[in-house]
C-alpha positions as CSV (number, residue, x, y, z in Angstrom):
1,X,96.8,29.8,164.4
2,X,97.5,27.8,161.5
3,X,101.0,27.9,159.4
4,X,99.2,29.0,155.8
5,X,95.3,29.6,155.1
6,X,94.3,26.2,154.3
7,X,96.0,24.5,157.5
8,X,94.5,22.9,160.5
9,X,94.1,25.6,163.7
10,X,97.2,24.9,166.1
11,X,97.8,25.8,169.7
12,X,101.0,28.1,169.5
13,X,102.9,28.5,173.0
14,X,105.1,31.2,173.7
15,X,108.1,29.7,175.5
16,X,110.6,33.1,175.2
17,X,110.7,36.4,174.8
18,X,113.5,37.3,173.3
19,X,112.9,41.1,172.6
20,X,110.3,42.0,174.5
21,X,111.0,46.0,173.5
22,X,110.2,44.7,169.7
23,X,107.6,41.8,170.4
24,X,110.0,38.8,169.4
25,X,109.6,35.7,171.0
26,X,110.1,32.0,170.2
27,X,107.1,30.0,169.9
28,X,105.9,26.4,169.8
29,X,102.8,24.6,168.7
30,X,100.7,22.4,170.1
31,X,99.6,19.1,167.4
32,X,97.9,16.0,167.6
33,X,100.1,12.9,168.8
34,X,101.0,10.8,165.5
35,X,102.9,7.6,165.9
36,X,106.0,8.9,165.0
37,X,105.8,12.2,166.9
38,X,108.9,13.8,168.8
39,X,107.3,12.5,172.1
40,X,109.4,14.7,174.4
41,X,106.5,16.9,175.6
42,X,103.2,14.9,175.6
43,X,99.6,16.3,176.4
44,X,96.4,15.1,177.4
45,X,92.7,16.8,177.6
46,X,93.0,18.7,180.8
47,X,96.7,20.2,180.7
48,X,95.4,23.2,178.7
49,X,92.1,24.0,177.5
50,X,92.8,23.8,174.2
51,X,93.9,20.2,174.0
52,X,91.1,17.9,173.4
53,X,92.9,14.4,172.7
54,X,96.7,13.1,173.2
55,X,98.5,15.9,171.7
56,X,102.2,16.7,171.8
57,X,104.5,19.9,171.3
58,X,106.2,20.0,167.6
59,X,109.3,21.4,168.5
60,X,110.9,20.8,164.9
61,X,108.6,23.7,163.8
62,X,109.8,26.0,167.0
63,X,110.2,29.6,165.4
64,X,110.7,33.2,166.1
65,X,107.4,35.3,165.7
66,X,107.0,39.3,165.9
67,X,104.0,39.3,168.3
68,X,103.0,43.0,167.4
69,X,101.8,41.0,164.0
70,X,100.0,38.3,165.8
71,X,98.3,40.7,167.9
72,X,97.3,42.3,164.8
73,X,96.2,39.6,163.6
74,X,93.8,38.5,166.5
75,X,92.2,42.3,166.9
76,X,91.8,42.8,163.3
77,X,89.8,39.8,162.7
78,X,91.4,38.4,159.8
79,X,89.1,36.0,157.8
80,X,92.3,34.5,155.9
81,X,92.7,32.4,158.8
82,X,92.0,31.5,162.5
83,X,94.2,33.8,164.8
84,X,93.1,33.7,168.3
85,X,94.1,34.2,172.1
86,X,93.4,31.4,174.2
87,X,94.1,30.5,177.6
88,X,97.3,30.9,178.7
89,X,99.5,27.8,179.8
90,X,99.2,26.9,183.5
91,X,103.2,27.9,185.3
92,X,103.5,24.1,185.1
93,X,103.0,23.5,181.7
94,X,105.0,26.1,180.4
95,X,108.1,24.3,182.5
96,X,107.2,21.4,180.5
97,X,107.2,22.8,176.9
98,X,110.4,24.8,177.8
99,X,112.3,21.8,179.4
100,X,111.1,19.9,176.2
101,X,112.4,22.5,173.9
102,X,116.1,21.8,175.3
103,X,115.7,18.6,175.5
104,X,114.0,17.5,172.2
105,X,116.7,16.3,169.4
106,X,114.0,18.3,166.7
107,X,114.5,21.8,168.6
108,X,116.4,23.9,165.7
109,X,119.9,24.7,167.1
110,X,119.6,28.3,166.7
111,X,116.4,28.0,168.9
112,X,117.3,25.9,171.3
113,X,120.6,27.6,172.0
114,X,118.9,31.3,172.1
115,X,117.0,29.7,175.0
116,X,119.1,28.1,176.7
117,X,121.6,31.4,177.0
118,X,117.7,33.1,178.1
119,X,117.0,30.0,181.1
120,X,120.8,29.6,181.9
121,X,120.4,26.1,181.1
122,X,123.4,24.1,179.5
């Protein structure tokens, strides 16, 4: 799903559910690999269906969503913008996008230490 109406479609991964009563959970996306990109958690064609060229995970952008409003989104059919399931992330890929997230210097601190108290990591 993209960030406003007029952005490019992005892969969003969700890394941690935080509240699973209320639907929170901390999210990352999935963008194409610039020159400068954080290159923490790189991906190629083939590590998710999605991903189509060298891609990586944009952890500066990592954020809380309420995913009783995304699934809203995706069953209502919005036309404002592109809101779909896709595949979900093999077990091993999902390690990698979490190990990223706490080990990426762009992870916000509030994110990054939520999970890591979640995963027991230090």
């Amino acid at each position: 799903m993209p960030k406003t109406s007029d952005a490019v479609e992005h892969l969003w991964i969700i890394v941690a559910e935080i509240d699973a009563a209320n639907g929170k959970a901390i999210c990352v996306n999935v963008t194409t690999e610039q020159y400068d990109s954080d290159k923490t958690c790189q991906l190629n064609k083939g590590d998710h269906s999605f991903v189509t060229h060298p891609s990586v995970i944009y952890y500066k952008d990592a954020r809380e969503l309420d995913l009783k409003l995304v699934e809203t989104a995706i069953t209502s059919g919005i036309k404002k913008f592109v809101c779909k399931a896709h595949d979900p992330c093999s077990p091993e890929l999902l390690k990698r996008v979490q190990e990223g997230l706490v080990k990426s210097k762009d992870t916000p601190k509030g994110i990054k230490a939520t999970c890591k108290t979640l995963w027991g990591s230090k």
